[in-house]
C-alpha positions in Angstrom: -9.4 23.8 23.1 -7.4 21.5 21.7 -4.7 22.2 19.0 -5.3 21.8 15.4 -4.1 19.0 14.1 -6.2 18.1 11.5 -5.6 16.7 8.3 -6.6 17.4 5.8 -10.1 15.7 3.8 -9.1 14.8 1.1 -6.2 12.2 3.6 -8.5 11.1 5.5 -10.4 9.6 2.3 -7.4 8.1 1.0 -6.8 6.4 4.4 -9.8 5.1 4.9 -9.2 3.5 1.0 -6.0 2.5 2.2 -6.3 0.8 5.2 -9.1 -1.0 3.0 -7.0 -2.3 0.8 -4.6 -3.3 3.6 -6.8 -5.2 5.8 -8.4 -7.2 2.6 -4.5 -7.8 1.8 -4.0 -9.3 5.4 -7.1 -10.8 5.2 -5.5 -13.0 1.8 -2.5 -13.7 4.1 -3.9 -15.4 6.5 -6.7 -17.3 5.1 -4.7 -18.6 2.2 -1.6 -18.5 4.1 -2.3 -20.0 7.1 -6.2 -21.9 7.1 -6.0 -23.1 3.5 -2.7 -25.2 3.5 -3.2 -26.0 7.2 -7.2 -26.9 7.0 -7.6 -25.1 10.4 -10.6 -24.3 9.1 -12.5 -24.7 12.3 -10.7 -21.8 13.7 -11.0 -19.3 11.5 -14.6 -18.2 13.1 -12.2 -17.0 16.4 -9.2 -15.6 13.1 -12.7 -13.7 11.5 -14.4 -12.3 15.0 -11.0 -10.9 16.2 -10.2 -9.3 12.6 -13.5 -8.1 11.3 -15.4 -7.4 15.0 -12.0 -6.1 17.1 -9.3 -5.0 15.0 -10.9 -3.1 12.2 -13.3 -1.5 14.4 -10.4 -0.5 16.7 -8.0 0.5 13.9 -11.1 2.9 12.2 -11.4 4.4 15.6 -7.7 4.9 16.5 -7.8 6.2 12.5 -10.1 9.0 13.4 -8.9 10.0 16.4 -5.8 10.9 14.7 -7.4 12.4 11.4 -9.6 14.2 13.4 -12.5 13.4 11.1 -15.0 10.7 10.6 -14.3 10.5 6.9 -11.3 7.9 7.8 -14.0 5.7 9.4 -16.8 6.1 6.9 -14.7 5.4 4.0 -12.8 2.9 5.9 -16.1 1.3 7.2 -17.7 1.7 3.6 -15.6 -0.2 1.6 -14.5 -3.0 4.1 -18.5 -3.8 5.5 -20.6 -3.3 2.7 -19.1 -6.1 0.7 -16.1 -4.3 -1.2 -13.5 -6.2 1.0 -15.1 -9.5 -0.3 -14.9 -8.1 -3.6 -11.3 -7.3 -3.0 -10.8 -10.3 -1.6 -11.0 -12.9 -4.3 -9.0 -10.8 -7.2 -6.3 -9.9 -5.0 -5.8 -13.4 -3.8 -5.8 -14.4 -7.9 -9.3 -16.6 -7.7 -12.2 -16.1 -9.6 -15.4 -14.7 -7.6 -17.5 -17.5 -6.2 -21.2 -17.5 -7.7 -22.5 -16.9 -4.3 -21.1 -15.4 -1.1 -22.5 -17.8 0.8 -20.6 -16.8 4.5 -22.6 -13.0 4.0 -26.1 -12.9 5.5 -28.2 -13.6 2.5 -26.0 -15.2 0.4 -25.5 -12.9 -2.7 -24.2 -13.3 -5.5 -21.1 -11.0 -6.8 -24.1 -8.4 -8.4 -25.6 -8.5 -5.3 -22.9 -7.6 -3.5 -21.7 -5.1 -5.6 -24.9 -3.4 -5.5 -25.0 -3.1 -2.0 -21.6 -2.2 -1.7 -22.5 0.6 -5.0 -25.5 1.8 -2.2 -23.4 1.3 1.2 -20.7 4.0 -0.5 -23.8 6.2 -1.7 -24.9 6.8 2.0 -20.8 7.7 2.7 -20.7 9.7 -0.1 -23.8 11.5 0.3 -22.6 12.4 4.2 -19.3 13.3 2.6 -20.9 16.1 0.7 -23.7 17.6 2.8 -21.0 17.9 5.2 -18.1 19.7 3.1 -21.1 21.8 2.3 -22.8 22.9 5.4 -19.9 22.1 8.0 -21.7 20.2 10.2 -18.4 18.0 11.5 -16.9 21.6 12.7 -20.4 22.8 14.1 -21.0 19.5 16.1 -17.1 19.2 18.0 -17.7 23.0 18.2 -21.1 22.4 20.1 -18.9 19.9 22.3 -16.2 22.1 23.1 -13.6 20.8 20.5 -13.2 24.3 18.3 -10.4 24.2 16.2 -8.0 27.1 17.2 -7.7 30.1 14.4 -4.5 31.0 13.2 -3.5 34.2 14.1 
């Protein structure tokens, strides 16, 4: 058994949000910081597979581990692969949204996007409550011999 260290939910959530925000603000750094006055721009495929297919990915893991619960990852994931990081983006960086995402597989356009982020956060959401409700997190790592220790 390992010692409870769980936090709570509701942080997790809020993590997950935050480190969303976080990475989009790093994300504004370094494009606009560094490959728009510089016109590296034929690095930034090595700048966008270490960020968005090492870092995040590692940083949502490490994020759980430490939470303890997937929400941190789900929320986290959510928001920053179903097109709300590219929504994020452009505001945050002071530009307007282009008519057409044209780097995201399909191309959309800012509706587009936002309705697939609006249904990408739906399947997160949706998880979030039928677990809260039937405790499946809690049954599962108790099934794989991570029970949570009861207070005396």
């Amino acid at each position: 058994m390992i010692p409870s260290m769980r936090i709570e939910k509701w942080t997790a959530r809020i993590g997950g949000i935050i480190f969303w925000i976080c990475i989009t603000y790093f994300d504004v750094l370094i494009v606009e910081g560094i490959f728009r006055p510089t016109g590296a721009w034929d690095y930034i495929r090595v700048y966008h597979l270490a960020t968005w297919a090492f870092l995040t990915p590692v940083v949502l893991v490490l994020g759980t581990i430490l939470a303890k619960d997937w929400r941190f990852a789900g929320y986290g994931a959510g928001l920053i692969y179903t097109g709300w990081e590219d929504l994020l983006y452009f505001p945050m960086a002071g530009m307007p949204l282009p008519d057409r995402f044209t780097w995201l597989v399909g191309s959309p356009t800012p509706l587009e996007l936002l309705l697939r982020g609006i249904a990408g956060m739906t399947f997160v959401l949706i998880a979030d409550y039928l677990d809260s409700k039937g405790g499946y997190t809690e049954k599962l790592l108790a099934r794989w011999g991570f029970e949570e220790e009861k207070a005396d």
